[in-house]
C-alpha positions as CSV (number, residue, x, y, z in Angstrom):
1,X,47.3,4.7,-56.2
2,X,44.9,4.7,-59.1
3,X,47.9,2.8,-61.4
4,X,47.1,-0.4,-58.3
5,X,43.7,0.0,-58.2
6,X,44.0,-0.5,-61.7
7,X,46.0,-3.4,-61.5
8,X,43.8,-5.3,-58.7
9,X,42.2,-8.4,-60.2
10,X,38.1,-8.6,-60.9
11,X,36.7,-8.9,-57.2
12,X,39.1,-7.5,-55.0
13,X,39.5,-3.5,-54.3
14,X,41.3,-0.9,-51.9
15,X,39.4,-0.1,-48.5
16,X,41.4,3.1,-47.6
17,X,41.5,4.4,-43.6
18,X,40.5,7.4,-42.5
19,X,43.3,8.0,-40.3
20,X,46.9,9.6,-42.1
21,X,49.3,7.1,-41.7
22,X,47.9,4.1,-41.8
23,X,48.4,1.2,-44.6
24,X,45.6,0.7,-46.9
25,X,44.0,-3.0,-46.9
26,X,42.6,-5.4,-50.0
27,X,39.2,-6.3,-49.1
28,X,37.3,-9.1,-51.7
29,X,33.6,-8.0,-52.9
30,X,32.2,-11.5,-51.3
31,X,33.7,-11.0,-47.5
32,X,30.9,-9.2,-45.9
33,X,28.1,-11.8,-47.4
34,X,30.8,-14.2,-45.8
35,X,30.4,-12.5,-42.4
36,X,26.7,-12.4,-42.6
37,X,26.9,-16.3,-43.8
38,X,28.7,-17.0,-40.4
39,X,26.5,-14.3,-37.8
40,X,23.1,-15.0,-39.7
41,X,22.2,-18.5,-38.3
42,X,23.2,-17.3,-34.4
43,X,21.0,-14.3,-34.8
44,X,18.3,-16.5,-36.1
45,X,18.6,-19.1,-33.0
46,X,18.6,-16.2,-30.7
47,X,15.6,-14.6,-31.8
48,X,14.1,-18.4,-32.1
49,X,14.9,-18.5,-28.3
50,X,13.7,-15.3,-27.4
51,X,10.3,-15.9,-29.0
52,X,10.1,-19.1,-27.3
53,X,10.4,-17.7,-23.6
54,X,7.2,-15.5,-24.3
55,X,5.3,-18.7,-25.2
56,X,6.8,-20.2,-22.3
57,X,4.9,-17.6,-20.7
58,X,1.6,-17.7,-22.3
59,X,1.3,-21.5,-21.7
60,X,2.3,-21.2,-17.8
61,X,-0.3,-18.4,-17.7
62,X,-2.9,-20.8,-19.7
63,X,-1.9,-24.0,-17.1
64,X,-2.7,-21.9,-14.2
65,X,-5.8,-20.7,-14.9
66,X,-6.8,-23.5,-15.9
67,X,-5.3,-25.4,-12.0
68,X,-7.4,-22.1,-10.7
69,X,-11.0,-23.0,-12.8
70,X,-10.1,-26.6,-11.7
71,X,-9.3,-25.8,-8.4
72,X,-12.3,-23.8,-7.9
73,X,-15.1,-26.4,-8.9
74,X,-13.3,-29.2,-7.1
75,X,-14.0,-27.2,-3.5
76,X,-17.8,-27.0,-4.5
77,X,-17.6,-30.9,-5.5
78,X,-16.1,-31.5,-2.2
79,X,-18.9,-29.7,-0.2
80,X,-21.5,-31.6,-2.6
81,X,-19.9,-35.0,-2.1
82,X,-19.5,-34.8,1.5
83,X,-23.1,-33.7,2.1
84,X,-24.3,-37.0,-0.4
85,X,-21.8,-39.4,1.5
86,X,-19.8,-39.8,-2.0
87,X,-15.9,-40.0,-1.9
88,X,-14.0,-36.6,-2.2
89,X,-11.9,-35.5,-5.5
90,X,-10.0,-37.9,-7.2
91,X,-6.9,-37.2,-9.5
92,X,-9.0,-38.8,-12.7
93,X,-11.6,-36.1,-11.9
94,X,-9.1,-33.4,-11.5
95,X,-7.6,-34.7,-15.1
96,X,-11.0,-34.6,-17.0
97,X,-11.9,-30.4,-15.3
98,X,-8.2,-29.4,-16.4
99,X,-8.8,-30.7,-20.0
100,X,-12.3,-29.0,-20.0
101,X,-10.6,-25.6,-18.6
102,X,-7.6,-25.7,-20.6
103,X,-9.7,-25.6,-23.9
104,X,-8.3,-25.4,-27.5
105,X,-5.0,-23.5,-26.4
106,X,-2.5,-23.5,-29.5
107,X,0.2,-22.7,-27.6
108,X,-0.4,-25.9,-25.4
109,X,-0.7,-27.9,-27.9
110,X,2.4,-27.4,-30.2
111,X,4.8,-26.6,-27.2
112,X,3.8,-29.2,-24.8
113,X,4.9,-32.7,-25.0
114,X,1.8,-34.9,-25.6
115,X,-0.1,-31.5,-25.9
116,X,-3.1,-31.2,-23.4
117,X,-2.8,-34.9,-22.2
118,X,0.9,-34.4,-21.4
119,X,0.4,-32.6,-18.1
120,X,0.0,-34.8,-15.2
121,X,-1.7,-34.2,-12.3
122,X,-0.8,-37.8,-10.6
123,X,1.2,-35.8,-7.4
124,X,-2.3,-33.9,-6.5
125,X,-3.3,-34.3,-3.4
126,X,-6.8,-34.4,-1.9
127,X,-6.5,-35.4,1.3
128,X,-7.9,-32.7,4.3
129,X,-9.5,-29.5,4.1
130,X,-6.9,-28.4,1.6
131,X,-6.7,-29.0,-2.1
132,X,-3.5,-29.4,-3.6
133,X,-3.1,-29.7,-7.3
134,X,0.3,-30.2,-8.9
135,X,0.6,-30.2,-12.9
136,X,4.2,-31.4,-14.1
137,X,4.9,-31.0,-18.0
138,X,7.4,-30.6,-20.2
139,X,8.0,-28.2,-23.0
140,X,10.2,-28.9,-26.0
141,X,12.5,-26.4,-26.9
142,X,12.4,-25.1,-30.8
143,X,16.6,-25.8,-30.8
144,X,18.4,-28.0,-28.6
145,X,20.1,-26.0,-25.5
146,X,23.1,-28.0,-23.2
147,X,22.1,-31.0,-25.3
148,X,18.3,-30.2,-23.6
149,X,15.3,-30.7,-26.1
150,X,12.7,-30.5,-23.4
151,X,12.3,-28.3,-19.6
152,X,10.4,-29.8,-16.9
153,X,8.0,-27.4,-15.4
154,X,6.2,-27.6,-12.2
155,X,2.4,-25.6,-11.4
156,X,1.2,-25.4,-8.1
157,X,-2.1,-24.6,-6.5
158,X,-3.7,-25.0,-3.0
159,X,-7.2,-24.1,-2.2
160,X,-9.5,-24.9,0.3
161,X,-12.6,-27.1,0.0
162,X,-15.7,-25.2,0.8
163,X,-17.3,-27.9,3.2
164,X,-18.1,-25.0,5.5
165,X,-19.2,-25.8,9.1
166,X,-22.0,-27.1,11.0
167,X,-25.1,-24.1,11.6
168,X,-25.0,-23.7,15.3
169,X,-28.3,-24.6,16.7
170,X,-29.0,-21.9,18.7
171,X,-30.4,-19.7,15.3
172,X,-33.3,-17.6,17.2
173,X,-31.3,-15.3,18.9
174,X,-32.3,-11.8,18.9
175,X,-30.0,-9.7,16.4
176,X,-28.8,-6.3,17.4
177,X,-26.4,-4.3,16.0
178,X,-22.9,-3.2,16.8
179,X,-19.7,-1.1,15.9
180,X,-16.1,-2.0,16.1
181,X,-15.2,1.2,18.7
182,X,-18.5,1.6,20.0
183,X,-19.7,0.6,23.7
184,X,-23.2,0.3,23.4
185,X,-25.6,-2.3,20.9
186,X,-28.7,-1.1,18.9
187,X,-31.6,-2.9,18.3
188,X,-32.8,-0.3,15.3
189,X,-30.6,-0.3,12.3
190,X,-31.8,2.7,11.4
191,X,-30.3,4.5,14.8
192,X,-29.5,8.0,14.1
193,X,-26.3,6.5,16.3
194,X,-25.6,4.5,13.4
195,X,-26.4,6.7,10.5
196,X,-25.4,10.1,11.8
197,X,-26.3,13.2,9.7
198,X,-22.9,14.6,8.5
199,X,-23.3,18.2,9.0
200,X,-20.6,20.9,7.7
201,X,-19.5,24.4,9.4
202,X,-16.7,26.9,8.9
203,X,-13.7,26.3,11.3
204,X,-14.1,29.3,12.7
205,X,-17.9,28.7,14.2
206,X,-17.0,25.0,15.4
207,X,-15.9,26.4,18.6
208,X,-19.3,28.2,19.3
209,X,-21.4,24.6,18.0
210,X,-22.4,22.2,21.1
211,X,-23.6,18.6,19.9
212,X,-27.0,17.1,21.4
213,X,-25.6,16.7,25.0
214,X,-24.6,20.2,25.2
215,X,-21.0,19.3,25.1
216,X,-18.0,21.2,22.7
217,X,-16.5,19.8,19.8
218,X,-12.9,18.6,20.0
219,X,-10.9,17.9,16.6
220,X,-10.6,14.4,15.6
221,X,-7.5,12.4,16.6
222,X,-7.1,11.0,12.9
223,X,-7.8,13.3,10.2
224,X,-6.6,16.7,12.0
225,X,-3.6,15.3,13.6
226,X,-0.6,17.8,12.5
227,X,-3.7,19.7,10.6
228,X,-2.6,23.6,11.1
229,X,-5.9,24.6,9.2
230,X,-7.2,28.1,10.5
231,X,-10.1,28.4,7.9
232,X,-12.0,26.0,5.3
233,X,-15.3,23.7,6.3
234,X,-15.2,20.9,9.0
235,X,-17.7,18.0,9.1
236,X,-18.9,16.9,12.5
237,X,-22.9,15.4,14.0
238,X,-24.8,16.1,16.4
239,X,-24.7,13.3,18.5
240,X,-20.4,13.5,18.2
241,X,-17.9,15.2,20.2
242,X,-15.3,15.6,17.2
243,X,-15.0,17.7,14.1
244,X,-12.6,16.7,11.2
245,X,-11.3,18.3,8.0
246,X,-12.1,14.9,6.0
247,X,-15.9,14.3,5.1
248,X,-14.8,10.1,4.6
249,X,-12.4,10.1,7.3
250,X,-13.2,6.8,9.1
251,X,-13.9,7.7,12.2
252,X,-16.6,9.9,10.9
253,X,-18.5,7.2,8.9
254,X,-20.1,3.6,10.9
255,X,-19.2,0.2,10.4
256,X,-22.1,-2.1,11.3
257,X,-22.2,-5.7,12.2
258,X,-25.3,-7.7,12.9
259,X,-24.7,-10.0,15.6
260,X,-26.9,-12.1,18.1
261,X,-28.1,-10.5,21.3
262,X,-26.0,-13.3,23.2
263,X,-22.5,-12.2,21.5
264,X,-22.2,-8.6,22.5
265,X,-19.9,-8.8,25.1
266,X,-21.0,-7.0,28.2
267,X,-22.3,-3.8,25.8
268,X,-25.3,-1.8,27.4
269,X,-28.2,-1.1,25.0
270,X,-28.3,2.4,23.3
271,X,-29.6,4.8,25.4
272,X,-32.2,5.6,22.2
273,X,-33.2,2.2,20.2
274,X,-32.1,0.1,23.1
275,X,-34.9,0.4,25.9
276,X,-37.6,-1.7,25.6
């Protein structure tokens, strides 16, 4: 085998297997630079792709908050032009507050056809209570893909325009104050029915406790449903007939709306703010 080797010419050598048995093979010194030659430029447009998707998604990200910015101070203009007697949004408008929002994006510009002036907003529509903005573009692709140099991309945004709604006239309405599962209205905010003091006790004791009225403590259909506890602290008030395991369980804390006197819905007053 050495007498072959030997005898090979310059450039060419033996690549011998590992396995017994099998044949050796003549390999030249120049065939794996040959291979890389050939694999080289595919690895090279992949990667070129690859990279290209993530700045596909930087500029989609970039375009829609810049529809959202644009989108946004087109709802105030509608409000302000409809209170002046001035005509609504216009695509023009739109145009100029997505080039002002869009800012000096490098992305935009050297992926976009056109750059910043090649996304159109011409398909917008203003019409209604609703804003709808539409930005078509195209992106040119770094290598050509199905014979494709650009993509066609669509943005879409709706929001509504803030021209709020007429103040009732009726404004001098007494306001009283209400909760979402209670029966009764307060004229006080500062009820002690509406800002209970959260007291705590061992589990034990609760059954001994009576609240204001004299009545027992029950536990509270939310926070000690399934609740085996036999010992630990339980939180309870003294105008409440439940205790509960949870010191932020909801039903232990008050949500408050202010409402007009003429909105309550058949409540009675509070039997402790309310007279009067």
């Amino acid at each position: 085998m050495q007498d072959n080797e030997n005898s090979l010419p310059v450039g060419y050598y033996i690549v011998k297997p590992e396995s017994t048995g099998a044949p050796p093979c003549i390999r030249t010194e120049g065939s794996y630079m040959a291979e890389c030659a050939v694999a080289f430029p595919f690895f090279a447009t992949f990667m070129a792709v690859l990279l290209f998707f993530f700045q596909a998604l930087v500029i989609q990200q970039a375009v829609g908050n810049a529809l959202l910015k644009t989108g946004r101070e087109l709802s105030v203009l509608a409000c302000k032009n409809e209170k002046a007697g001035k005509d609504t949004a216009t695509s023009m408008l739109a145009q100029s507050l997505l080039q002002k929002n869009l800012g000096k994006q490098a992305a935009v510009k050297q992926f976009i056809r056109h750059g910043r002036w090649g996304i159109s907003l011409m398909e917008s529509d203003f019409s209604g209570s609703f804003i709808r903005l539409q930005a078509d573009y195209e992106i040119c692709l770094p290598v050509a893909l199905f014979g494709k140099h650009r993509i066609k991309v669509t943005q879409k945004l709706v929001c509504r325009s803030w021209t709020g709604r007429e103040a009732e006239e009726n404004t001098d309405g007494e306001i009283v104050y209400i909760t979402p599962a209670g029966t009764v209205y307060h004229k006080n905010r500062g009820c002690s029915y509406l800002n209970p003091s959260i007291k705590s006790a061992d589990k034990k004791r609760i059954d001994k406790l009576r609240n204001e009225s004299g009545g027992k403590y029950y536990p509270c259909r939310s926070c000690m449903k399934g609740s085996g506890m036999e010992m630990g602290s339980v939180y309870f008030t003294k105008y409440g007939d439940r205790y509960h395991t949870i010191k932020g369980c909801s039903r232990l804390k008050r949500t408050v709306y202010a409402v007009r006197l003429d909105k309550i819905n058949g409540r009675n007053a509070c039997s402790k703010c309310g007279k009067g």
